[in-house]
C-alpha positions as CSV (number, residue, x, y, z in Angstrom):
1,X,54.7,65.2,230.3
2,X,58.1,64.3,228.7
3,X,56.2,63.9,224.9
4,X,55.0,67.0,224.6
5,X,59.1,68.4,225.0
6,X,60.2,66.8,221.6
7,X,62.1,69.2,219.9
8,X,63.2,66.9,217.0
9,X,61.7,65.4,213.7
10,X,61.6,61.5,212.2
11,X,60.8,62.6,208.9
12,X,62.8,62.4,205.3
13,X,64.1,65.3,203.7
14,X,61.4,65.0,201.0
15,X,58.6,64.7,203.5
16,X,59.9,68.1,205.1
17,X,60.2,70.1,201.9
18,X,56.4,68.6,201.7
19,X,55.3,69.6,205.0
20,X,56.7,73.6,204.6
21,X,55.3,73.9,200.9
22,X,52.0,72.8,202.6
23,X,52.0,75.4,205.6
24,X,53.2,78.3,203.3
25,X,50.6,77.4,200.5
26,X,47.9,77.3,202.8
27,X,49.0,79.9,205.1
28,X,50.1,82.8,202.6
29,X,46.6,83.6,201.2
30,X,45.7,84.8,204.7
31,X,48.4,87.2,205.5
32,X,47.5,91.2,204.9
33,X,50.3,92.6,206.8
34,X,53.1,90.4,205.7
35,X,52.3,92.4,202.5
36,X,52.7,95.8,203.1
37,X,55.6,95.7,205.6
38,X,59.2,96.7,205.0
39,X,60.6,92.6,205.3
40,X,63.8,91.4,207.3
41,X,64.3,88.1,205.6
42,X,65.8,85.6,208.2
43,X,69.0,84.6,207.6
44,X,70.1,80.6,208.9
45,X,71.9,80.8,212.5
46,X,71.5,84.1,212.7
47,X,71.2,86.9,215.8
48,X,67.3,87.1,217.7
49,X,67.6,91.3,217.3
50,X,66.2,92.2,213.6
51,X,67.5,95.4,212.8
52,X,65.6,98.1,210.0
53,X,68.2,101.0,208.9
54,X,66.3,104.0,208.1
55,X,68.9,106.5,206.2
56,X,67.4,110.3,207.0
57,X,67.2,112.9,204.6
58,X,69.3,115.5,203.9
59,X,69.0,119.7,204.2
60,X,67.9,120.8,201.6
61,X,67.8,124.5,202.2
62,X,69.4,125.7,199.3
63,X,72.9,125.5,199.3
64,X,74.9,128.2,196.6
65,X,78.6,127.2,195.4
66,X,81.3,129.6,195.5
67,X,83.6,129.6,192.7
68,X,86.4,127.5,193.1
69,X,84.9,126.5,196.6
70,X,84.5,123.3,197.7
71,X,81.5,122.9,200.2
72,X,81.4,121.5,203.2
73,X,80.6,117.9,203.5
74,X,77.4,116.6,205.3
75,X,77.8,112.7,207.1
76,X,74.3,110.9,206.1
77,X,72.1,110.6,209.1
78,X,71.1,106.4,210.2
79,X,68.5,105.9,212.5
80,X,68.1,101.5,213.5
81,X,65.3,100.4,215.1
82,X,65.2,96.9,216.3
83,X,63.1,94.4,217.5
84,X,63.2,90.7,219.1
85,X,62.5,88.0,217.4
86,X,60.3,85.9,219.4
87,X,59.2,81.9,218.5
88,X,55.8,81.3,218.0
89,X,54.5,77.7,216.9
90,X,51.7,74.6,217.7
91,X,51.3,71.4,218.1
92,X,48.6,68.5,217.1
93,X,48.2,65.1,217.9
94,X,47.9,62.3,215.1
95,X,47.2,58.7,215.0
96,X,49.5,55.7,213.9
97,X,47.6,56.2,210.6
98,X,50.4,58.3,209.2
99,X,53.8,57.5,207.9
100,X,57.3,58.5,206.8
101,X,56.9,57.0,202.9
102,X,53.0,57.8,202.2
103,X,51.5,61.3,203.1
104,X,48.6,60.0,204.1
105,X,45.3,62.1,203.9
106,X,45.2,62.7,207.6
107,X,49.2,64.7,207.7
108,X,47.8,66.0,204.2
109,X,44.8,68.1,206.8
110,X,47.4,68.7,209.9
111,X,49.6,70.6,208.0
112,X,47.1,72.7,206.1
113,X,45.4,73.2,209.4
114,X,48.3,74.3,211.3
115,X,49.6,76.1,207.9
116,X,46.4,78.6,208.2
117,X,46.3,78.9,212.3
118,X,49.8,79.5,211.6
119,X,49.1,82.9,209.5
120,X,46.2,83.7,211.9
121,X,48.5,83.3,215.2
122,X,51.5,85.7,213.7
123,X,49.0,88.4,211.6
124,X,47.4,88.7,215.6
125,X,50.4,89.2,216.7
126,X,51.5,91.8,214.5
127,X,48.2,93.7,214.4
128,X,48.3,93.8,218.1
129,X,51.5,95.8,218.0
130,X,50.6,98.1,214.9
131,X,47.2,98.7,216.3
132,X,49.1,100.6,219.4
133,X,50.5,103.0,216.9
134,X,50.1,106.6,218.5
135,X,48.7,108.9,215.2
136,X,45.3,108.3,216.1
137,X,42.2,109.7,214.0
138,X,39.2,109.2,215.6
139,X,35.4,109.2,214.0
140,X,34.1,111.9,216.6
141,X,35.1,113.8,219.7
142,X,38.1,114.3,221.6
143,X,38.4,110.6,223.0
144,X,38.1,107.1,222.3
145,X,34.7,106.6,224.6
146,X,33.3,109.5,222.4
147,X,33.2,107.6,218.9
148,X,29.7,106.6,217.7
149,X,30.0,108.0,214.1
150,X,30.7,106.3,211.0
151,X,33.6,106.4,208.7
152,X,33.5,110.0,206.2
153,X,35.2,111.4,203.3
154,X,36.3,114.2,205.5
155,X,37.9,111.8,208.1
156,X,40.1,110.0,205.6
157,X,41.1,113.2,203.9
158,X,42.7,114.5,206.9
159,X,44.3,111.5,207.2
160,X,45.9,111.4,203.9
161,X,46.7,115.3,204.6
162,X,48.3,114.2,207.7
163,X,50.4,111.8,205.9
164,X,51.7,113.4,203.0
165,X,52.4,116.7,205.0
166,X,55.1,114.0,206.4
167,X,56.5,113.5,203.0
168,X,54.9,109.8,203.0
169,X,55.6,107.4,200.2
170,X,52.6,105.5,198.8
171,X,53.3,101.9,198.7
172,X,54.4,101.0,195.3
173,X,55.8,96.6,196.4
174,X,54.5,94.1,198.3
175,X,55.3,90.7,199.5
176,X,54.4,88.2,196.7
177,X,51.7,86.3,197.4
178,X,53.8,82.6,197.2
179,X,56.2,80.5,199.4
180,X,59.3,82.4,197.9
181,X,60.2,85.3,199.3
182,X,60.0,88.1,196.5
183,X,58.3,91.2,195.9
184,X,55.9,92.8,192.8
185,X,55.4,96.2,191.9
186,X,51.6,97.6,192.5
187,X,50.1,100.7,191.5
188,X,50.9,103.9,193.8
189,X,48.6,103.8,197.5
190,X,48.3,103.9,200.7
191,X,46.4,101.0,201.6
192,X,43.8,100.7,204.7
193,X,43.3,97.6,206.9
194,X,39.9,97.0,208.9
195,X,36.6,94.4,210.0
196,X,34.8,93.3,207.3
197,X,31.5,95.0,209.9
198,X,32.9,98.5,208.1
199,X,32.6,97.5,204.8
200,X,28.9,98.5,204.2
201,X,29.8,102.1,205.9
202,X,32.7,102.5,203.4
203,X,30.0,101.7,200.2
204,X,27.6,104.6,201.8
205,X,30.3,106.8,200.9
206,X,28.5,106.8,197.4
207,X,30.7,107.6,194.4
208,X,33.4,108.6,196.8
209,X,34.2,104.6,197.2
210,X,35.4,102.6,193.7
211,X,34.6,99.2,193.5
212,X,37.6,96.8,192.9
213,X,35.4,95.9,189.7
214,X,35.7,99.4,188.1
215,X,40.0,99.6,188.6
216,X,40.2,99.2,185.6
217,X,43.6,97.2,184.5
218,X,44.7,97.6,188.5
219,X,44.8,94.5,190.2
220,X,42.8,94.7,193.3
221,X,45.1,92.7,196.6
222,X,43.8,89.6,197.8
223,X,40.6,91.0,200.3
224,X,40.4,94.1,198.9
225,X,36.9,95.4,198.4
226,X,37.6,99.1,197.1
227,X,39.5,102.5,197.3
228,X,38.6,105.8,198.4
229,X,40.6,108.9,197.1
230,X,43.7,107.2,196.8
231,X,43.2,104.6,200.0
232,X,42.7,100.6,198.6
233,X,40.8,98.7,202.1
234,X,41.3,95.6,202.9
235,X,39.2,93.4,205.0
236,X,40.7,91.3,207.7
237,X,38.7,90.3,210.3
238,X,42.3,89.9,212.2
239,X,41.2,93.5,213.0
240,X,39.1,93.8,215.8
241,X,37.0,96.2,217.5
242,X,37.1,97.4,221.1
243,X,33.5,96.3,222.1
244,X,31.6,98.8,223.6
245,X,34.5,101.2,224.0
246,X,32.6,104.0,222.5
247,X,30.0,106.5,223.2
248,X,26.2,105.9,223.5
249,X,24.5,105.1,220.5
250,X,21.3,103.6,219.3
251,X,21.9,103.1,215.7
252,X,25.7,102.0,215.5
253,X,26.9,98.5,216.3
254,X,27.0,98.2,220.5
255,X,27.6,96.5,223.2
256,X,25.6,97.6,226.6
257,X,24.2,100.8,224.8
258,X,27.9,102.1,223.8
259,X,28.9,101.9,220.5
260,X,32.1,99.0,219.2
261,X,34.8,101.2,217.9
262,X,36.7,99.5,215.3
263,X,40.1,100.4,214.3
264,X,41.7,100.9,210.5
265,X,45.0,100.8,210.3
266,X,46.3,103.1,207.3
267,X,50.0,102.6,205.9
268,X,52.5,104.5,203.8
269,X,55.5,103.0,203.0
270,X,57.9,101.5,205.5
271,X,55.5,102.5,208.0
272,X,56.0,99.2,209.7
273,X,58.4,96.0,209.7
274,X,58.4,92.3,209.7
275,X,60.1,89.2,209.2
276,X,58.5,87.6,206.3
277,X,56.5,84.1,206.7
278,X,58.4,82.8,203.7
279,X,60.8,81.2,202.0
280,X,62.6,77.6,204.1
281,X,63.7,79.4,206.6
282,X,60.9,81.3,207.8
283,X,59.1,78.1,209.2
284,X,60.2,75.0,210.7
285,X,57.4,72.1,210.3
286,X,57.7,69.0,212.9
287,X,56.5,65.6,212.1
288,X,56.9,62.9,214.2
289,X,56.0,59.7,213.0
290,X,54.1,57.0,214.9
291,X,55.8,53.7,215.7
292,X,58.0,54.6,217.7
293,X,58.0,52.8,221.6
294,X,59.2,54.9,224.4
295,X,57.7,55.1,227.9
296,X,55.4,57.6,227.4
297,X,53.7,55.9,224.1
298,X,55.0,52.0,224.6
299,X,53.1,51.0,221.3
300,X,53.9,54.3,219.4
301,X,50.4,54.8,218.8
302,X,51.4,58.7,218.7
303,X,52.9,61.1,216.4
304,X,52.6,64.6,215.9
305,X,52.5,67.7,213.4
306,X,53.4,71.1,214.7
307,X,55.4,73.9,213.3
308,X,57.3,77.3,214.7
309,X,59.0,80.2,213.7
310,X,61.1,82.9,214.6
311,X,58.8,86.1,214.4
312,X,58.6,90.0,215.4
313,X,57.1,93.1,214.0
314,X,57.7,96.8,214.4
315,X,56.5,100.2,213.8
316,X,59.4,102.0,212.3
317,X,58.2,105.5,211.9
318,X,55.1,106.7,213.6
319,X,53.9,109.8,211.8
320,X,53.4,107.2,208.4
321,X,50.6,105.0,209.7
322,X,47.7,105.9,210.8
323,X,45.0,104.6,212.8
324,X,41.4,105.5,212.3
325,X,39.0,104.8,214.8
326,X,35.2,104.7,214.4
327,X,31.6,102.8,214.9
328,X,29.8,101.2,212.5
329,X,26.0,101.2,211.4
330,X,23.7,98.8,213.3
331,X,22.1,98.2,209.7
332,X,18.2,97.3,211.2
């Protein structure tokens, strides 16, 4: 039907400005990975390839001076990896209740409805492409079908080994946590993403695991439960397990007698990168007011909320994330 090809909005200038503080307000709390990614702020009318520059590091073999010598000059080394921006967005319906001069309760609920399935719809998209990441740790055994053991100490220390042997950066900024694009300092990390279901297996690591209550003058992230040995998790329930994609198992979470494997995604810095959900360009709000006739509405009964942006997410170096795969305790 021709109504559900509008492309354009009825609304004032005000209203708008209204509409995206509303979606990023009720959006932003929700987003894990728009935090720890390295961010390509969109620019206005600009290309659909977002490029991330990687400058690689020098030799440093050591290099000895002759007297009166001048060395030989190295060129610095730029590796680009791009990605294409695709548009993602929604729609809803809305009664002639609401219109252009009074934000009326019911557009006061479609946009904070649409803001939060709006951070839900892109953080699924970018966890399904940092969840095919290729340095894979797994709980037990040679192979994803094999893993029906929980989540060790050992386990994440080889995966920290792993990561520094690569000369890894913790993370050290993150996306700020309002509508304005910006970033904060944080205390030194790398920070783990997973299901709330491996929470309880990461608190049977004993006095291995500190509490977010016992950091101390370190500010835990939004959804952060704890840290082990220098790895802060984060729950996000974004992250979702591969039901009964593991081995056989009578005391982990299963499906059909084979255990769920969930994933945890561990990052370093720059591991991955995104365009940021923030600031006024990073999403467009529609509005469409009721009261206006056309064929397909001859009493303009119908108007609409929806919103869309331009969006894409990339893994820029594989040997800095890592992801950890393993089953969780039944708990009966």
């Amino acid at each position: 039907m021709a109504e559900n090809q509008t492309t354009t909005s009825n609304i004032s200038n005000r209203t708008q400005a209204y509409a995206v503080a509303k979606l990023l307000m009720r959006a932003l709390p929700l987003l894990v990975f728009e935090k720890f990614g390295q961010a390509y702020p969109l620019p206005m009318n600009s290309t659909t390839v977002a490029k991330f520059r990687r400058f690689e590091a020098l030799d440093a073999t050591p290099n000895e001076l002759t007297e009166g010598v001048t060395p030989t000059a190295k060129q610095l080394s730029v590796t680009d990896v791009t990605a294409t921006l695709k548009q993602y967005g929604d729609l809803v319906i809305i009664s002639d209740v609401v219109n252009d001069t009074n934000e009326d309760p019911v557009l006061d609920q479609a946009v904070e409805v649409l803001g939060e399935q709006a951070a839900l719809m892109l953080e699924k998209m970018r966890f399904g492409i940092l969840v095919a990441g290729t340095n894979v740790f797994l709980g037990n055994g040679t192979d994803r079908t094999d893993v029906n053991t929980e989540i060790s100490v050992d386990l994440l220390r080889r995966v920290t080994r792993s990561l520094k042997a690569q000369n890894c950066r913790p993370i050290t900024q993150i996306v700020k946590s309002t509508p304005s694009y910006g970033t904060q300092a944080v205390s030194p990390a790398f920070v783990a993403v997973c299901h709330s279901d491996v929470e309880a297996s990461l608190r049977a690591l004993g006095t291995s695991f500190t509490d977010v209550k016992n950091y101390g003058s370190t500010a835990p992230f939004e959804g952060e439960i704890g840290a082990v040995e220098g790895v802060r998790f984060i729950l996000s329930n974004v992250v979702t397990p591969w039901q009964g994609a593991g081995g056989s198992t009578s005391t982990m979470l299963a499906t059909g007698g084979k255990a769920d494997v969930y994933p945890i995604l561990i990052f370093a810095k720059d591991a991955y990168g995104i365009v940021p959900l923030k600031g006024k360009t990073s999403i467009t709000p529609t509005v469409l007011n009721p009261g206006v006739a056309s064929k397909s509405d001859p009493l303009g009964q119908r108007g609409y909320v929806g919103w869309k942006a331009m969006q894409t997410a990339v893994i820029l170096n594989q040997a800095w994330m890592c992801r950890v795969e393993v089953a969780v305790n039944d708990l009966v």
